[in-house]
PDB file of N, CA, C and O in Angstrom:
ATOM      1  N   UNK A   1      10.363  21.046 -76.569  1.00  0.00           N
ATOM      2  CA  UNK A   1       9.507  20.578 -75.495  1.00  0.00           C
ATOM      3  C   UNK A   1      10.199  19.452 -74.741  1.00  0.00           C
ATOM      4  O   UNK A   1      10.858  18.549 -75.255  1.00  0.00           O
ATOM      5  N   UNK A   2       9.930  19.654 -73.322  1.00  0.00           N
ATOM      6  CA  UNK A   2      10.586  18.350 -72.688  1.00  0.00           C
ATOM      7  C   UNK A   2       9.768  17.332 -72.460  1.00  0.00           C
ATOM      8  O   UNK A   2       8.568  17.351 -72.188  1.00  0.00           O
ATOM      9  N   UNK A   3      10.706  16.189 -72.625  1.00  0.00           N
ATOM     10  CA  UNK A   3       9.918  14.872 -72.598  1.00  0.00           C
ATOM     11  C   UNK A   3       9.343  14.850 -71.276  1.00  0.00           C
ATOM     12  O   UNK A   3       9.281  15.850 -70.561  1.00  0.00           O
ATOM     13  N   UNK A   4       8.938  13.751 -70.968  1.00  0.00           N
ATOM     14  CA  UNK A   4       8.341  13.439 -69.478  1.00  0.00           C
ATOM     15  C   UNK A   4       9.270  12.301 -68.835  1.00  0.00           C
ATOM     16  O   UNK A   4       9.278  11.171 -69.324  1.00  0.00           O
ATOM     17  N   UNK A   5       9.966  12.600 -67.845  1.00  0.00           N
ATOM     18  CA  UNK A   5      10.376  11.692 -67.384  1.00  0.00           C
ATOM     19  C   UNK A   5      10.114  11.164 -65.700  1.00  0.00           C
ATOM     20  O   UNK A   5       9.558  11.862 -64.853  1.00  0.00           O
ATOM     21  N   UNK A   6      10.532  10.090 -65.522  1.00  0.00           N
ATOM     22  CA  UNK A   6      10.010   8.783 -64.234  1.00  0.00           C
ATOM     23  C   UNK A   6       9.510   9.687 -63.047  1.00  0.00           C
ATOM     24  O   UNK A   6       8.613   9.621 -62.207  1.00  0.00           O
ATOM     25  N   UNK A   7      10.706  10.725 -63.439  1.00  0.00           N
ATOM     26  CA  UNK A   7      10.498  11.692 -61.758  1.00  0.00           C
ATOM     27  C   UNK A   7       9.164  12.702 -62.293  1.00  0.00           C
ATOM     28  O   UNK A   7       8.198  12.753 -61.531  1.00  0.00           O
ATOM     29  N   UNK A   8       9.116  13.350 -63.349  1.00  0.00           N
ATOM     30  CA  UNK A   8       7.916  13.829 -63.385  1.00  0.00           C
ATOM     31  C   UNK A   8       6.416  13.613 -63.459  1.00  0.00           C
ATOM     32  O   UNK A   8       5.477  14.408 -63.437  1.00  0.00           O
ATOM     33  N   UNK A   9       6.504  11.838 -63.588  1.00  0.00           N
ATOM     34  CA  UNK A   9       5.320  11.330 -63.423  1.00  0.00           C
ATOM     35  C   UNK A   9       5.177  10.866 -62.395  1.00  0.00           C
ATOM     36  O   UNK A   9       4.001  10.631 -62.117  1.00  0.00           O
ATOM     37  N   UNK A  10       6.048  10.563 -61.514  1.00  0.00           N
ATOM     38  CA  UNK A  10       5.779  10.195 -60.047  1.00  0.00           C
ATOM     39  C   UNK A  10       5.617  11.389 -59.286  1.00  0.00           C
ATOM     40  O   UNK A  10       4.927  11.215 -58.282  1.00  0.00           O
ATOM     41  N   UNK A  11       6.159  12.876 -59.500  1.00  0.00           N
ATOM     42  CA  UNK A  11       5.832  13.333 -58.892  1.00  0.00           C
ATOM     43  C   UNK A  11       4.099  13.651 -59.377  1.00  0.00           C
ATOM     44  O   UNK A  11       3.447  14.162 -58.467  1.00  0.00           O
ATOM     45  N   UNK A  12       3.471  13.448 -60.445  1.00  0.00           N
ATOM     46  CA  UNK A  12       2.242  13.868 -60.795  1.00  0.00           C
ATOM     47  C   UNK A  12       1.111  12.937 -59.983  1.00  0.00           C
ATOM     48  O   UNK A  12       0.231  13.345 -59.225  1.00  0.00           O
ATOM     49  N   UNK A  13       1.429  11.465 -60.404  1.00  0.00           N
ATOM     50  CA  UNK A  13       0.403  10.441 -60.122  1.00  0.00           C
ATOM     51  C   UNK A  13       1.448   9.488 -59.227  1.00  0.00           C
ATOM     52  O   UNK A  13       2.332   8.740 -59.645  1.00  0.00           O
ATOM     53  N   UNK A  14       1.059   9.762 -57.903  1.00  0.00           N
ATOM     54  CA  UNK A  14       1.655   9.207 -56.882  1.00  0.00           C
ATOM     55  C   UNK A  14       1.130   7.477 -56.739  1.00  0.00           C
ATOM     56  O   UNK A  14       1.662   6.798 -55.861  1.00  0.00           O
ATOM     57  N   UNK A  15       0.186   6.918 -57.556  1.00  0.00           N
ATOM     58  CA  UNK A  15      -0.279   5.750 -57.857  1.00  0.00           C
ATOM     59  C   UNK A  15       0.257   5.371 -59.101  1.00  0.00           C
ATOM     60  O   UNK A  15      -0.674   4.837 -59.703  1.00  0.00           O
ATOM     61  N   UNK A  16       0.941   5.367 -59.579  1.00  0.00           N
ATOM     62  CA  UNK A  16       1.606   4.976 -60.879  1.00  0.00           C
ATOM     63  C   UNK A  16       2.652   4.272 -60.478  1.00  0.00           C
ATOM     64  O   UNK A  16       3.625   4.734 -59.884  1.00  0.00           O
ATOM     65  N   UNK A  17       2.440   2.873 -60.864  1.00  0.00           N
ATOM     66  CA  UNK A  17       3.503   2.335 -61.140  1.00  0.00           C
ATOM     67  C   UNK A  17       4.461   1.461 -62.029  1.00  0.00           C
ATOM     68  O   UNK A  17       4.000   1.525 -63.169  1.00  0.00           O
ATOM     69  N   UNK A  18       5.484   0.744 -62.021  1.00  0.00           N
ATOM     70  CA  UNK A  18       6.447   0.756 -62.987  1.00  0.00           C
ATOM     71  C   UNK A  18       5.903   0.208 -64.395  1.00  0.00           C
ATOM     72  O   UNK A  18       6.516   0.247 -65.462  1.00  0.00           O
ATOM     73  N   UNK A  19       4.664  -0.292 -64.177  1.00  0.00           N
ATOM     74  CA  UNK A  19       4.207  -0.544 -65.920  1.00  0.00           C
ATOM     75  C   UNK A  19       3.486   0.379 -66.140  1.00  0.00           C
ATOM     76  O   UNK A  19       3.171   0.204 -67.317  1.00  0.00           O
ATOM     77  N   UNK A  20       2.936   1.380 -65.751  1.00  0.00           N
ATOM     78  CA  UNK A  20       2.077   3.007 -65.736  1.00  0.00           C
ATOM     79  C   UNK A  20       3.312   3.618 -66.486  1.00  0.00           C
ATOM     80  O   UNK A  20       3.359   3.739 -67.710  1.00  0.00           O
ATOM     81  N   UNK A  21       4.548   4.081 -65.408  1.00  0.00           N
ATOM     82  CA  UNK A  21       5.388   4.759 -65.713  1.00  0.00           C
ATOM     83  C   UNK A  21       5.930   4.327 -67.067  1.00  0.00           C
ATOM     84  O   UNK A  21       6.099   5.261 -67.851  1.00  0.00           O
ATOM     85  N   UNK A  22       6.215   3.204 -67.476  1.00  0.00           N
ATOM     86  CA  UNK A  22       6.913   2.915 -68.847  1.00  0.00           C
ATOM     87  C   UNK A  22       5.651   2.964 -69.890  1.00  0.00           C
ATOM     88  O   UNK A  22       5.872   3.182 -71.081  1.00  0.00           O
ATOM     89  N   UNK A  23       4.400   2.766 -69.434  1.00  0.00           N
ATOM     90  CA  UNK A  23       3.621   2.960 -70.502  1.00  0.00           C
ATOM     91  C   UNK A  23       3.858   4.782 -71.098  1.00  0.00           C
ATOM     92  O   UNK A  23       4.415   5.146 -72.133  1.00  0.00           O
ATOM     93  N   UNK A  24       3.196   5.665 -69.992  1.00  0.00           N
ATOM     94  CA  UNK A  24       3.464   7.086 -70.073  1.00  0.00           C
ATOM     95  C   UNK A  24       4.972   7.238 -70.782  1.00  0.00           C
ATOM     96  O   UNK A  24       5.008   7.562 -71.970  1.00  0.00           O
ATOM     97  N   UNK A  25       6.099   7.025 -70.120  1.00  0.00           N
ATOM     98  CA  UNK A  25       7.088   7.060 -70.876  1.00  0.00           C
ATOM     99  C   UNK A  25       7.036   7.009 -72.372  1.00  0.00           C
ATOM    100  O   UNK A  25       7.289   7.937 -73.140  1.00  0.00           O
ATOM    101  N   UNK A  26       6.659   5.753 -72.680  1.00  0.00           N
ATOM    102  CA  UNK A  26       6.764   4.885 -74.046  1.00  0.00           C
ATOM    103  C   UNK A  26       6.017   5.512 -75.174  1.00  0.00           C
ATOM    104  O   UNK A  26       6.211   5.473 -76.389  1.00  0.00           O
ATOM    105  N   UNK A  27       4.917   6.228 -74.290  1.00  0.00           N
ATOM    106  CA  UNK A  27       4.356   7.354 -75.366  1.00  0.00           C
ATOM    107  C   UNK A  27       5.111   8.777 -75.838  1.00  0.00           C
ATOM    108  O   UNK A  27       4.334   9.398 -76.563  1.00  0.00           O
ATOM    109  N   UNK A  28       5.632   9.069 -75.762  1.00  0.00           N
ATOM    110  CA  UNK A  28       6.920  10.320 -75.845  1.00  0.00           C
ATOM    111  C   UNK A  28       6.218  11.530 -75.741  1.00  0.00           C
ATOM    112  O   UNK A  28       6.500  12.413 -76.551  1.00  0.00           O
ATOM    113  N   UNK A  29       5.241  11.764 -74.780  1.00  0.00           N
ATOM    114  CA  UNK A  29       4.836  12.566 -74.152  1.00  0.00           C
ATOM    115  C   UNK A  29       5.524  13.710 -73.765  1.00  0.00           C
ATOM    116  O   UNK A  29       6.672  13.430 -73.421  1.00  0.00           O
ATOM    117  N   UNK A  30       5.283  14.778 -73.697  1.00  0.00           N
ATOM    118  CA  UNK A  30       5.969  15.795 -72.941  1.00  0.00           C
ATOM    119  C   UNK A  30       4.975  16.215 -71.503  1.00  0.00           C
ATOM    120  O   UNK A  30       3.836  15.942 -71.123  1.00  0.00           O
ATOM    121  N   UNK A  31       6.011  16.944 -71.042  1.00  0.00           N
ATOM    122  CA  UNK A  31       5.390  17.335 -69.723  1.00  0.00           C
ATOM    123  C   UNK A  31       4.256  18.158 -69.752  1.00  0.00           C
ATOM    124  O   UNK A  31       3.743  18.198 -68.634  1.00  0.00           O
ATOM    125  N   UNK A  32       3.625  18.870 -70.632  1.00  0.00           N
ATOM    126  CA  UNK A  32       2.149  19.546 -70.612  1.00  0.00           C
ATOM    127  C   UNK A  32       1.565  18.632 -71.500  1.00  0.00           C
ATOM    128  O   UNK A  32       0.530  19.226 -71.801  1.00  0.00           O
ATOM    129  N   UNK A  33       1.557  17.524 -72.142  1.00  0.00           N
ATOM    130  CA  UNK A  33       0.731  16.878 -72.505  1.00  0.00           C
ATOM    131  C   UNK A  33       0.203  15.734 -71.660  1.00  0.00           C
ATOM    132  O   UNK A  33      -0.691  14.909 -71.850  1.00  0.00           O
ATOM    133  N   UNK A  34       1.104  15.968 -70.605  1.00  0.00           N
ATOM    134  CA  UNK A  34       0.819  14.802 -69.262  1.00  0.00           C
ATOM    135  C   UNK A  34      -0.101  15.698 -68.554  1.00  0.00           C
ATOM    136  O   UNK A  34      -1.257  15.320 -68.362  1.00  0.00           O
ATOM    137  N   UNK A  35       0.322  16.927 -68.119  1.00  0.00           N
ATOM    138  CA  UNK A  35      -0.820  17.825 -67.466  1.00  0.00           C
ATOM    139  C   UNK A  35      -1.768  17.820 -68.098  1.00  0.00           C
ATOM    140  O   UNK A  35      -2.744  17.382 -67.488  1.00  0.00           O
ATOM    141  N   UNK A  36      -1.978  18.180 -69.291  1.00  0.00           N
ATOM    142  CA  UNK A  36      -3.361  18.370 -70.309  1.00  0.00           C
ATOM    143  C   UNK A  36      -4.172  17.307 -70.216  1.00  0.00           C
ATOM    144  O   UNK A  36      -5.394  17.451 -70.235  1.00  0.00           O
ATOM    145  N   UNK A  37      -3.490  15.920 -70.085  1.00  0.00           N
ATOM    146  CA  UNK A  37      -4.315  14.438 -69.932  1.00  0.00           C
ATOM    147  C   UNK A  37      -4.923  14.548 -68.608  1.00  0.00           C
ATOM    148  O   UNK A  37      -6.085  14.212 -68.375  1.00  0.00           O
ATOM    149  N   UNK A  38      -3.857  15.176 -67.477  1.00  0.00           N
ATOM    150  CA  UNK A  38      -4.380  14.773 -65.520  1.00  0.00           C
ATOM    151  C   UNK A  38      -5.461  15.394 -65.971  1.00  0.00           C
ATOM    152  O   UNK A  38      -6.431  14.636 -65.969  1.00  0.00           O
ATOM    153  N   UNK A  39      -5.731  16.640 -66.421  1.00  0.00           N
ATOM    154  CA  UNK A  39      -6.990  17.772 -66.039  1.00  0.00           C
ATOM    155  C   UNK A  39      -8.028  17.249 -66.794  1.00  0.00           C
ATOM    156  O   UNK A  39      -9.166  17.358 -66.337  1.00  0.00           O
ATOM    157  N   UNK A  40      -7.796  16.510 -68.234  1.00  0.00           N
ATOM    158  CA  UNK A  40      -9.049  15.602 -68.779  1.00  0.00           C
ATOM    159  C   UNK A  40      -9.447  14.864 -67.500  1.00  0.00           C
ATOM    160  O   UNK A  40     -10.548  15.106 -67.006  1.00  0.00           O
ATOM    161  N   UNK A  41      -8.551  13.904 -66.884  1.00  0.00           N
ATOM    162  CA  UNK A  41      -8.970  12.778 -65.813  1.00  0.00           C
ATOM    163  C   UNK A  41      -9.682  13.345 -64.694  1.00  0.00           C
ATOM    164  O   UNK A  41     -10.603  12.786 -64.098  1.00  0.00           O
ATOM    165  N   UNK A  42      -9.147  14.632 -64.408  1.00  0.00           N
ATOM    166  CA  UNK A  42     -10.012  15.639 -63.072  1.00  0.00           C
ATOM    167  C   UNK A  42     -11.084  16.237 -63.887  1.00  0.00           C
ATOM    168  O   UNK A  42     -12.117  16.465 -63.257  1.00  0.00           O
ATOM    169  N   UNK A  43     -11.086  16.386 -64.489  1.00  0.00           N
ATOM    170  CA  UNK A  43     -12.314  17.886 -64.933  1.00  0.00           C
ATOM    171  C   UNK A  43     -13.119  17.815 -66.589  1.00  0.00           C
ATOM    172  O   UNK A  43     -13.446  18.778 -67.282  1.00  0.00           O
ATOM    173  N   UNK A  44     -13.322  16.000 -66.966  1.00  0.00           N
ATOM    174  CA  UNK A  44     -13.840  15.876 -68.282  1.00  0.00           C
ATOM    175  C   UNK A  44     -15.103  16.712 -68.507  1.00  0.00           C
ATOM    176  O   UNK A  44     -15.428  16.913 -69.677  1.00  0.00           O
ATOM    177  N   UNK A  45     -15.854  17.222 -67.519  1.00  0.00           N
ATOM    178  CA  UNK A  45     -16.990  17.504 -67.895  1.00  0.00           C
ATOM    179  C   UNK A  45     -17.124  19.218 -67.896  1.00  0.00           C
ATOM    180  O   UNK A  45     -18.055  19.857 -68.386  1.00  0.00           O
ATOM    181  N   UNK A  46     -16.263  19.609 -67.401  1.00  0.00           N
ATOM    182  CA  UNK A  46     -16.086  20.924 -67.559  1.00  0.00           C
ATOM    183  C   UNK A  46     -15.240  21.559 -68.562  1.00  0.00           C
ATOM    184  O   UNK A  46     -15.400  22.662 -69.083  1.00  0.00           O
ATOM    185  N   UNK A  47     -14.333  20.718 -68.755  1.00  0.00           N
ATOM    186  CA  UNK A  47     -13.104  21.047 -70.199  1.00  0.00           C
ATOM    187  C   UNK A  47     -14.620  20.731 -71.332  1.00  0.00           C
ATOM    188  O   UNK A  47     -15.061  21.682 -71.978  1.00  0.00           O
ATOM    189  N   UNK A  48     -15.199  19.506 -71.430  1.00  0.00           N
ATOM    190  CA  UNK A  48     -15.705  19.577 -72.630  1.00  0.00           C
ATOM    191  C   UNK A  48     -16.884  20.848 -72.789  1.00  0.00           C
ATOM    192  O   UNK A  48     -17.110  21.422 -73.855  1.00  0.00           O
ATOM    193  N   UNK A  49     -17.713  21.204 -71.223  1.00  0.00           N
ATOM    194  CA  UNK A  49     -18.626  22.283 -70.992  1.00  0.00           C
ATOM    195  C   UNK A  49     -18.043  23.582 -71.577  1.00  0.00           C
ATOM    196  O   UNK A  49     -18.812  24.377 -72.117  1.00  0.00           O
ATOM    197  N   UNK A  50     -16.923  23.801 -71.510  1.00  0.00           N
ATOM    198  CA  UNK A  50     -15.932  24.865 -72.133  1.00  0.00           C
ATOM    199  C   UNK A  50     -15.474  25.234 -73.354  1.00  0.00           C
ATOM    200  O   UNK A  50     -14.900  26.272 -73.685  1.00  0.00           O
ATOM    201  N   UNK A  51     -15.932  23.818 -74.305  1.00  0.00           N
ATOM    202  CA  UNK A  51     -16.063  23.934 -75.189  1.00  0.00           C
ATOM    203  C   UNK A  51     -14.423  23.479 -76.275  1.00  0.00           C
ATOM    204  O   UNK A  51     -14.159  23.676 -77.461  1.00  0.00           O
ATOM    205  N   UNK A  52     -13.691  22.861 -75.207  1.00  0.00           N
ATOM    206  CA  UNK A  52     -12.594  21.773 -75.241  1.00  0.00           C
ATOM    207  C   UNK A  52     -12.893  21.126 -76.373  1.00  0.00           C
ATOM    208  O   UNK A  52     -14.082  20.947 -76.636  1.00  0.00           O
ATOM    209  N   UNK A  53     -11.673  20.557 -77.435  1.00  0.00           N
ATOM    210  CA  UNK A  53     -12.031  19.583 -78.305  1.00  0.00           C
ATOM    211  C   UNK A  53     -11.820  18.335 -77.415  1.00  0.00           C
ATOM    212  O   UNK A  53     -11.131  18.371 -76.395  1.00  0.00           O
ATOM    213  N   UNK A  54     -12.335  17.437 -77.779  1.00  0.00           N
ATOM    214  CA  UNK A  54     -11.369  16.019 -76.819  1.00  0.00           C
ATOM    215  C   UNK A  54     -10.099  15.614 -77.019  1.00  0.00           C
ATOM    216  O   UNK A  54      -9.525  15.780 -78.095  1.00  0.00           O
ATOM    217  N   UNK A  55      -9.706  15.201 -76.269  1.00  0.00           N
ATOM    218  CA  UNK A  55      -7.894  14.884 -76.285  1.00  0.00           C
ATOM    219  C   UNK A  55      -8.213  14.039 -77.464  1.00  0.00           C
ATOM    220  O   UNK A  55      -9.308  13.521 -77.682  1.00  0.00           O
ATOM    221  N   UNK A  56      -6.924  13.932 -78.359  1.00  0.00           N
ATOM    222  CA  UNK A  56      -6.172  13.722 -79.348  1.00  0.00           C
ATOM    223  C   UNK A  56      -4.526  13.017 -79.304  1.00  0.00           C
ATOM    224  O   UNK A  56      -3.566  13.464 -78.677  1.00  0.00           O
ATOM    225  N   UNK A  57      -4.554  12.257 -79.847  1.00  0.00           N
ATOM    226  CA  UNK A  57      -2.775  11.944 -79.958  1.00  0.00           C
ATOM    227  C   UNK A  57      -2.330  11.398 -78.924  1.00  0.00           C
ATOM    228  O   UNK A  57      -2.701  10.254 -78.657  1.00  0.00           O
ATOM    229  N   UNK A  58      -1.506  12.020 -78.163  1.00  0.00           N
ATOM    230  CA  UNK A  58      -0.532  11.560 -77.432  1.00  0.00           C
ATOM    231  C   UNK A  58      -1.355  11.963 -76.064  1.00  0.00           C
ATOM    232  O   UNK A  58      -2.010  11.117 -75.455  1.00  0.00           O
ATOM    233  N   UNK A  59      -1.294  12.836 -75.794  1.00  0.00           N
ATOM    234  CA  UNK A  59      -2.991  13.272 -74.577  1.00  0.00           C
ATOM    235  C   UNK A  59      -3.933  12.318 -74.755  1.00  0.00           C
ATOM    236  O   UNK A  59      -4.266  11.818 -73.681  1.00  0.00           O
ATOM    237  N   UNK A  60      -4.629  11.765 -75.926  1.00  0.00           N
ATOM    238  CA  UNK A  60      -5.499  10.836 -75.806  1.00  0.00           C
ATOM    239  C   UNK A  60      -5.240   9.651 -75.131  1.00  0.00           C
ATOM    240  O   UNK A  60      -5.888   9.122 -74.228  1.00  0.00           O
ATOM    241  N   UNK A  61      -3.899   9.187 -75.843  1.00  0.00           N
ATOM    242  CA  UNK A  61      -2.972   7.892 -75.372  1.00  0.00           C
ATOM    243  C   UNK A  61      -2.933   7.601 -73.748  1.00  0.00           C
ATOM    244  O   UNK A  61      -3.109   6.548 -73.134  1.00  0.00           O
ATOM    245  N   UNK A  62      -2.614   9.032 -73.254  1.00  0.00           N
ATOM    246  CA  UNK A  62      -2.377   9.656 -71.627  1.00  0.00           C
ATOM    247  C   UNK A  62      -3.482   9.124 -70.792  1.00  0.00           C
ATOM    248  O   UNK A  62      -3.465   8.208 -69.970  1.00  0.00           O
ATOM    249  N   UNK A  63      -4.437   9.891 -71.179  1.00  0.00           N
ATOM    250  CA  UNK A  63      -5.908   9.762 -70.762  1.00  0.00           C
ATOM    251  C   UNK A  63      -6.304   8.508 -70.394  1.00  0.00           C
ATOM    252  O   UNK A  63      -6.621   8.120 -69.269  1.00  0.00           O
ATOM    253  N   UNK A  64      -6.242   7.576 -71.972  1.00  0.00           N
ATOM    254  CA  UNK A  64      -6.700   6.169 -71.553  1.00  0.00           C
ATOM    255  C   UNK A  64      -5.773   5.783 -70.196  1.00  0.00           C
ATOM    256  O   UNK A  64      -6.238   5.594 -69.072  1.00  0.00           O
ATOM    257  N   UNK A  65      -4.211   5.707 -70.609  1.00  0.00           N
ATOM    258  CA  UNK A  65      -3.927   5.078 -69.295  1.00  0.00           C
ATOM    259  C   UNK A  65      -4.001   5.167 -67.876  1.00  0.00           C
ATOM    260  O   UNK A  65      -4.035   4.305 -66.997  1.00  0.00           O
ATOM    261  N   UNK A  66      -4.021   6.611 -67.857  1.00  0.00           N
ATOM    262  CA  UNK A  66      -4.242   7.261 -67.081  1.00  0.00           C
ATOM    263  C   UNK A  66      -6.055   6.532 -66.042  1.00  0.00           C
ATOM    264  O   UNK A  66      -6.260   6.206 -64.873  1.00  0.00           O
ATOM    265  N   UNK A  67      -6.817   6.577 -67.121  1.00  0.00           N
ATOM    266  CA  UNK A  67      -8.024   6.345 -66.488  1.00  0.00           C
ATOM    267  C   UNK A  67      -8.537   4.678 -66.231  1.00  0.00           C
ATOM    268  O   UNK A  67      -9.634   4.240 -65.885  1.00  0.00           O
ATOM    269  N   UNK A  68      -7.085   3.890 -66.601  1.00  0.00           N
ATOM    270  CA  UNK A  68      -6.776   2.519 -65.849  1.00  0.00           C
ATOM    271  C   UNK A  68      -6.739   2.764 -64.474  1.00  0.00           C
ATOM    272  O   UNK A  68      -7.396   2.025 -63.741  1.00  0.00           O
ATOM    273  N   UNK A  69      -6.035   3.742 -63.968  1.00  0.00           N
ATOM    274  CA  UNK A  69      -5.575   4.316 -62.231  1.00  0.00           C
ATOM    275  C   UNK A  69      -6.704   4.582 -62.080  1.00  0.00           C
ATOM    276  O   UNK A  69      -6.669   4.165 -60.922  1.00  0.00           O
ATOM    277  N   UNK A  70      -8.219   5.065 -62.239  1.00  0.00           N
ATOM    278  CA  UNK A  70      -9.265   5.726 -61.429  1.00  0.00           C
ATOM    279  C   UNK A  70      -9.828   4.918 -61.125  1.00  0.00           C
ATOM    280  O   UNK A  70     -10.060   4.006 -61.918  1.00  0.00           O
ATOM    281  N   UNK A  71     -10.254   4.900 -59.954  1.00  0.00           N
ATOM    282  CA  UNK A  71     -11.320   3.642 -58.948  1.00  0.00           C
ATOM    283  C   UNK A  71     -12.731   3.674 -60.380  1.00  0.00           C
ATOM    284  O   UNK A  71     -12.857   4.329 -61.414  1.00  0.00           O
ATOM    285  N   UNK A  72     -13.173   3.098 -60.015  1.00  0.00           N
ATOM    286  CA  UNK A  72     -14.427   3.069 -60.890  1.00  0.00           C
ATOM    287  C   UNK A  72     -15.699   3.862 -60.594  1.00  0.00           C
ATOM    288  O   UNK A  72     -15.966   3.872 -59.392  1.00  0.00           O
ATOM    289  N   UNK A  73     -16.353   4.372 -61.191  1.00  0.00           N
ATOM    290  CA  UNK A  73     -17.878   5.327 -60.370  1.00  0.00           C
ATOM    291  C   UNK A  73     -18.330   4.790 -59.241  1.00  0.00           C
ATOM    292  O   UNK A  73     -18.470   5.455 -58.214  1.00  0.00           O
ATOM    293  N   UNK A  74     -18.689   3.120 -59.363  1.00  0.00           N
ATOM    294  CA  UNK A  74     -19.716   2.589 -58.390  1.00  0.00           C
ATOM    295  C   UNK A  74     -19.031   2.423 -57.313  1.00  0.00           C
ATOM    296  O   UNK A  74     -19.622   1.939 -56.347  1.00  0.00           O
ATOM    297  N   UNK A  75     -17.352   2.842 -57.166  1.00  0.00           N
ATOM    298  CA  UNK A  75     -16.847   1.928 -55.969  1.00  0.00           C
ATOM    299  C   UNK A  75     -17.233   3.129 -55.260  1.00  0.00           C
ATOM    300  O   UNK A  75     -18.120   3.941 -55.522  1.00  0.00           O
ATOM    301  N   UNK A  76     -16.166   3.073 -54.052  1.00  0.00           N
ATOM    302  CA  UNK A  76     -16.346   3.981 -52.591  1.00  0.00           C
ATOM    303  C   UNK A  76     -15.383   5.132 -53.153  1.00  0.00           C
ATOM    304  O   UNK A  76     -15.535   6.284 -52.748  1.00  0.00           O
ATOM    305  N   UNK A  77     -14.392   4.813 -54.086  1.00  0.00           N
ATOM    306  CA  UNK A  77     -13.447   5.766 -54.475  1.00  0.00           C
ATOM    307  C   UNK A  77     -12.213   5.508 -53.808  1.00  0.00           C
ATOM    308  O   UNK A  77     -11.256   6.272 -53.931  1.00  0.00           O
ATOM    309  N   UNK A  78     -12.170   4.187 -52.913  1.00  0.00           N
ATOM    310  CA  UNK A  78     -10.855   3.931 -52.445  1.00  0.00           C
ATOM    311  C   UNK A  78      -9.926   2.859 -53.056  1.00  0.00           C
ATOM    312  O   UNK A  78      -8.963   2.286 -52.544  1.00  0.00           O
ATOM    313  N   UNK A  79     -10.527   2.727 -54.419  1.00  0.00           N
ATOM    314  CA  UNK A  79      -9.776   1.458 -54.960  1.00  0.00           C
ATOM    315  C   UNK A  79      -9.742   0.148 -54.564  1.00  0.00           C
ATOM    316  O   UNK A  79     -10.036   0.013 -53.376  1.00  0.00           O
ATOM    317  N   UNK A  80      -9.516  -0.745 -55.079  1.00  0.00           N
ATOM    318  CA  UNK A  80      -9.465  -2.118 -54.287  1.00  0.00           C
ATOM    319  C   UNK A  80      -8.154  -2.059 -53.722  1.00  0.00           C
ATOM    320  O   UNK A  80      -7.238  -1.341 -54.126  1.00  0.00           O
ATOM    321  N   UNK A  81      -8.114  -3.062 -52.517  1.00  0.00           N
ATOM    322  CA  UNK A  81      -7.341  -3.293 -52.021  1.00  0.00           C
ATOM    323  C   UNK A  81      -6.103  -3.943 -51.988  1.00  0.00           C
ATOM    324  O   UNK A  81      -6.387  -5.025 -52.503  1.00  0.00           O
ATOM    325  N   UNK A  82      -4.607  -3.989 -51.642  1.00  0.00           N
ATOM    326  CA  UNK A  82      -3.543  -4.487 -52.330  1.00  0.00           C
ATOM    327  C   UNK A  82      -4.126  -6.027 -51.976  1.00  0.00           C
ATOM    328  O   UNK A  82      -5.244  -6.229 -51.503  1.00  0.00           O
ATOM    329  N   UNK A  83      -3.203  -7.008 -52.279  1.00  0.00           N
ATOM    330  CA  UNK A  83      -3.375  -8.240 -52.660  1.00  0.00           C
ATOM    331  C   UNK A  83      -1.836  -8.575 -51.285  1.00  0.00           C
ATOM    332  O   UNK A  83      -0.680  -8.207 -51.075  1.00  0.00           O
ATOM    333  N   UNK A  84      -2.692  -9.321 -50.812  1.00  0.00           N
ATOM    334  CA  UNK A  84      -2.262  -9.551 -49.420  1.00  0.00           C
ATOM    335  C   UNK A  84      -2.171 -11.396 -49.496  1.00  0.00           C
ATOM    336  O   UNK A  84      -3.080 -12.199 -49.709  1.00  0.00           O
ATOM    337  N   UNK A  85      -0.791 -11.618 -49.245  1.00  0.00           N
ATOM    338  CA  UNK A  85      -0.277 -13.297 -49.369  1.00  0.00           C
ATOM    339  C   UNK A  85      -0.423 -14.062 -48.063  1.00  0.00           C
ATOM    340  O   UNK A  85       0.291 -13.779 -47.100  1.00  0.00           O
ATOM    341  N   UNK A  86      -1.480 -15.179 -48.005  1.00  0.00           N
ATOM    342  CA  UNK A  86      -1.872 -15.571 -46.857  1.00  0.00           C
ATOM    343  C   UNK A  86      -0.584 -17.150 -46.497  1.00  0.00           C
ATOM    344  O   UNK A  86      -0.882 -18.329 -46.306  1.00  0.00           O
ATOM    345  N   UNK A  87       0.487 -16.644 -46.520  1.00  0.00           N
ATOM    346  CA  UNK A  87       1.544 -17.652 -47.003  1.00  0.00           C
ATOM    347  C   UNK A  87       2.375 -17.822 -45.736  1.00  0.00           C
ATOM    348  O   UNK A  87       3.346 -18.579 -45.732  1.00  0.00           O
TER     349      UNK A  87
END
C-alpha cells in the first residue's frame, strides 16, 4: 500500500496546511485510508445509515484531524476569516 504523501493530500484537501499536512503524514496513512476518512468527513450519516462500522485506527486518527478543517454547524460554512495585520 502506498503511503500518503504532501502532494496527495494537497491535492485532496486544498485547506490543509503545513501542520495538517505533517499531522496526516505523521500518521502513516495510506492513500485509501485518507479517502476512507474524506468520505467519513462528507457523508457520516449515510456511511453509518449503511451500516458502516465507524472509522478505526489510522482512518479514525484522519477523521479527527481532518474535522479540525470543517467550519463548525452554526457558522455560515465559510470559515473564519484569515487574520489580517493592522501594522
Amino acid at each position: 500500500m502506498k503511503r500518503v504523501t504532501r502532494d496527495d493530500i494537497t491535492k485532496a484537501i486544498s485547506s490543509a496546511d503545513d501542520v495538517t499536512i505533517a499531522q496526516i503524514i505523521g500518521t502513516g496513512a495510506t492513500v485509501d485510508e485518507l479517502a476512507e476518512a474524506l468520505a467519513w468527513i462528507a457523508n457520516d450519516e449515510p456511511m453509518m445509515n449503511a451500516g458502516r462500522p465507524l472509522a478505526t485506527g489510522r482512518v479514525r486518527e484522519l477523521v479527527d484531524i481532518l474535522a479540525e478543517l470543517e467550519p463548525d454547524d452554526d457558522e455560515d460554512g465559510q470559515g473564519a476569516p484569515a487574520a489580517v495585520s493592522q501594522g
